[in-house]
C-alpha positions in Angstrom: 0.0 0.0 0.0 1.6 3.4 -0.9 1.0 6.4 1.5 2.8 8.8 -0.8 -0.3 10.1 -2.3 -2.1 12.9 -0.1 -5.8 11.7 -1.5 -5.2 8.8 0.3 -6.1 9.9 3.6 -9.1 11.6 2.2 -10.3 8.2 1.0 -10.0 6.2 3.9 -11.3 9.5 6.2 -14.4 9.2 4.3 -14.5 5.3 4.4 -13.9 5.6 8.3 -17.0 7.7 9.1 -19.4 6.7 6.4 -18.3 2.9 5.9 -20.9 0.6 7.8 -18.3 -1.8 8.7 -15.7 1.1 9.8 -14.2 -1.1 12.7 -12.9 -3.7 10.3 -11.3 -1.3 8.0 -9.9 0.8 11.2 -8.6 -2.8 12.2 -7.2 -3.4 8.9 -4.8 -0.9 8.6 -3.7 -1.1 12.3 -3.1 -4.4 12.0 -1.6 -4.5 8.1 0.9 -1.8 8.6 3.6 -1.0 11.3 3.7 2.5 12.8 7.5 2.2 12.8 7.7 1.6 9.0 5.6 5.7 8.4 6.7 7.6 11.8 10.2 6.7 10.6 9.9 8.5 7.1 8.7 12.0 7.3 7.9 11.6 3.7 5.0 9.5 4.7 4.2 10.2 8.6 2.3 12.9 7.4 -0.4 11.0 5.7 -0.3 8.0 7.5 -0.9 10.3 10.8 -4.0 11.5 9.1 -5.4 8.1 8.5 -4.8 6.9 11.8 -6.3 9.7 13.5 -9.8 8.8 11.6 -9.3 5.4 13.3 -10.6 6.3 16.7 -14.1 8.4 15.5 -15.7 5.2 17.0 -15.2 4.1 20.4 -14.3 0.7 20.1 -11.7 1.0 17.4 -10.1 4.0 20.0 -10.3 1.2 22.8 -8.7 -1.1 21.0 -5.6 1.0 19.8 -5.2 2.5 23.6 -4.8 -1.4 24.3 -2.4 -1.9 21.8 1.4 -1.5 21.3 0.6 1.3 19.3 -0.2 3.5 21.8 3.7 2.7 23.4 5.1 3.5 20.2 3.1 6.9 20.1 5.2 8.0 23.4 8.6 7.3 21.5 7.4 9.0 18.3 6.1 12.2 20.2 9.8 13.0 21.0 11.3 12.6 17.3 13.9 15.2 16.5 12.1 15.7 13.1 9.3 18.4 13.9 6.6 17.1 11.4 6.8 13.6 12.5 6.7 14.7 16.5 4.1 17.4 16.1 1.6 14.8 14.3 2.2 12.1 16.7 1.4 14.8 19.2 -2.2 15.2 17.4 -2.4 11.3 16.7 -2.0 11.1 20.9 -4.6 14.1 21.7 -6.8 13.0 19.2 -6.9 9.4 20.9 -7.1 10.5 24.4 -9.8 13.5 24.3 -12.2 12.0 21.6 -14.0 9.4 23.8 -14.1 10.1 27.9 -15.3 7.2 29.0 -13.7 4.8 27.1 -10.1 6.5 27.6 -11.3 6.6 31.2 -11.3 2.9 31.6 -8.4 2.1 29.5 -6.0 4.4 31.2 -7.6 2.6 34.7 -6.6 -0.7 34.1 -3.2 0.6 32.5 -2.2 3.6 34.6 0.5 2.1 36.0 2.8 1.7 32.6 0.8 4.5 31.1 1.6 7.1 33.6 5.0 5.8 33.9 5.9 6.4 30.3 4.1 9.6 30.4 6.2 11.2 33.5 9.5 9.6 32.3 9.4 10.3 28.0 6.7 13.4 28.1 6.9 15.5 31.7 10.7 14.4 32.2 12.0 15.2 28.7 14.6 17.1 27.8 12.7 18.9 24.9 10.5 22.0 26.2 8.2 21.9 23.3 7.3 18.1 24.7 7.2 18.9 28.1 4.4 21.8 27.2 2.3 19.4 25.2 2.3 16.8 27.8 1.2 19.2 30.5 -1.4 21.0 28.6 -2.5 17.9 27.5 -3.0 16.2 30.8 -4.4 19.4 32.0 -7.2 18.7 29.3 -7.7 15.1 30.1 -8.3 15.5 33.4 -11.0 18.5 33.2 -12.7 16.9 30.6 -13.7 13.9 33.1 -14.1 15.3 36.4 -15.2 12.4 38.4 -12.7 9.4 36.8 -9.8 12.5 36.8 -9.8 12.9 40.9 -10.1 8.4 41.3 -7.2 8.4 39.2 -5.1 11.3 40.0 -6.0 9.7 43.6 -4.8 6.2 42.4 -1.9 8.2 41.4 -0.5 9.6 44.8 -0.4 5.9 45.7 2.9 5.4 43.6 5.7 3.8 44.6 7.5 6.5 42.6 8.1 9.5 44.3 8.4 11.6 41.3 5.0 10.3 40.2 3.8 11.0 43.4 4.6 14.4 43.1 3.2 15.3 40.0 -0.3 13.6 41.1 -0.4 15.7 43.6 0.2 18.8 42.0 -2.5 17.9 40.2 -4.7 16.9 43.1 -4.5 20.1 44.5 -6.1 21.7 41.7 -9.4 20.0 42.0 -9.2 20.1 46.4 -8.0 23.4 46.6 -10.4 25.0 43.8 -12.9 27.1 45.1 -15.6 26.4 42.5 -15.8 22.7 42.3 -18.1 21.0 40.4 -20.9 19.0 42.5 -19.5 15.9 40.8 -15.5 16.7 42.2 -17.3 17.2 45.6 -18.8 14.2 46.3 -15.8 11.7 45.2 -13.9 14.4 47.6 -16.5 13.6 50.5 -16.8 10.1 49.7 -13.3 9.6 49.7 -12.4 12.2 53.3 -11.6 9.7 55.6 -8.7 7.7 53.7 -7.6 11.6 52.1 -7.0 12.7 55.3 -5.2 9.7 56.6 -3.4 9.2 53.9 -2.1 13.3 53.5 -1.5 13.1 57.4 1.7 10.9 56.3 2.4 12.1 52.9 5.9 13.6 52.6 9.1 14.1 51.2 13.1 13.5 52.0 13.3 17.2 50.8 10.0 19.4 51.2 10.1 22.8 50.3 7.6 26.0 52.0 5.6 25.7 49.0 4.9 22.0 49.0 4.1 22.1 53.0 1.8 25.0 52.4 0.0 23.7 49.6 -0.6 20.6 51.4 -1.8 22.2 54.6 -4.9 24.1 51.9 -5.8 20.8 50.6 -6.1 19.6 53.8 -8.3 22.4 54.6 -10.2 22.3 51.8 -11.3 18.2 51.8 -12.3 18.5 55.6 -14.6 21.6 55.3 -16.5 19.8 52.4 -20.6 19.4 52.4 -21.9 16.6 50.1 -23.5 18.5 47.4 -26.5 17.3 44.5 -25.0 17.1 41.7 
């Protein structure tokens, strides 16, 4: 199959959304070509990024490539030194994580651990600005667009063994507890969850902790034991 021609992605966008049997052909060209063979060739990245990022209009084809190797090879393709081929596997990687909440809501639970892992050490920890800034405003995104699944997992998060994981979960933690207009939803799993928050925060530190982190933690603390259950 040759990706060199640019109609080609226009062909199989319009076969992905208006095809009845959409899954097969989504799990056709997953299945039939290798990432590595069209993220390393600029020359073709470009289209082959476009056709994948049809792949996921439909919720079962996106829960089958967040299960799949191909989402591992997305994190090593994110931080190619060729611009084009990083910035679309940047798109791909939005595209796949923001399209369907709830199904990227129960993938990423039963694979946070490797997920998260790859996303703190190759995206947050990278060397590359550019990177980092995508990976933050990207996680930023995820996690308002699902209120309820984002504070279970950011919670599930400050349960790392990693203490660097740790850290950034609750940096993120802190700006659902310590925000003063919480949605009703946020509220609840906050109340639901008090009596483990607070034991868990009363022994939740650092070798090295600086004003800021003590200070923060002291306004979460605050903030999850002054909470009212709320209708949401």
């Amino acid at each position: 199959m040759s990706y060199e021609n640019p109609d080609l992605a226009l062909c199989y966008g319009t076969i992905l959304r208006d095809c009845p049997r959409h899954q097969v052909v989504a799990k056709y060209i997953l299945d039939s070509e290798h990432m590595k063979e069209f993220y390393e060739n600029p020359d073709l990245a470009l289209c082959y990024g476009t056709i994948l990022r049809d792949c996921p209009r439909h919720h079962v084809v996106a829960k089958y490539i967040l299960d799949s190797e191909h989402m591992k090879e997305l994190f090593d393709y994110i931080q190619d030194p060729n611009f084009g081929t990083a910035s679309d596997a940047v798109a791909t990687f939005k595209e796949l994580l923001t399209r369907h909440r709830s199904t990227v809501a129960e993938c990423l639970s039963r694979n946070y651990e490797w997920f998260f892992g790859e996303y703190n050490s190759k995206l947050m920890g990278s060397s590359n600005y550019i990177t980092r800034w995508h990976a933050a405003k990207l996680l930023g995104q995820m996690l308002m667009d699902s209120a309820n699944y984002s504070v279970m997992l950011v919670m599930n998060l400050l349960r790392e063994s990693s203490k660097n994981i740790q850290l950034e979960a609750f940096n993120l933690f802190k700006l659902f507890a310590a925000n003063p207009n919480k949605s009703p939803e946020i509220v609840n799993v906050l109340v639901a969850n008090r009596t483990k928050l607070l034991q868990f925060f009363g022994g939740f530190s650092f070798d090295k902790e600086d004003e800021q982190f003590v200070a923060d933690k002291a306004r979460v603390v605050e903030a999850i034991s002054t909470l009212e259950r709320l209708n949401a």
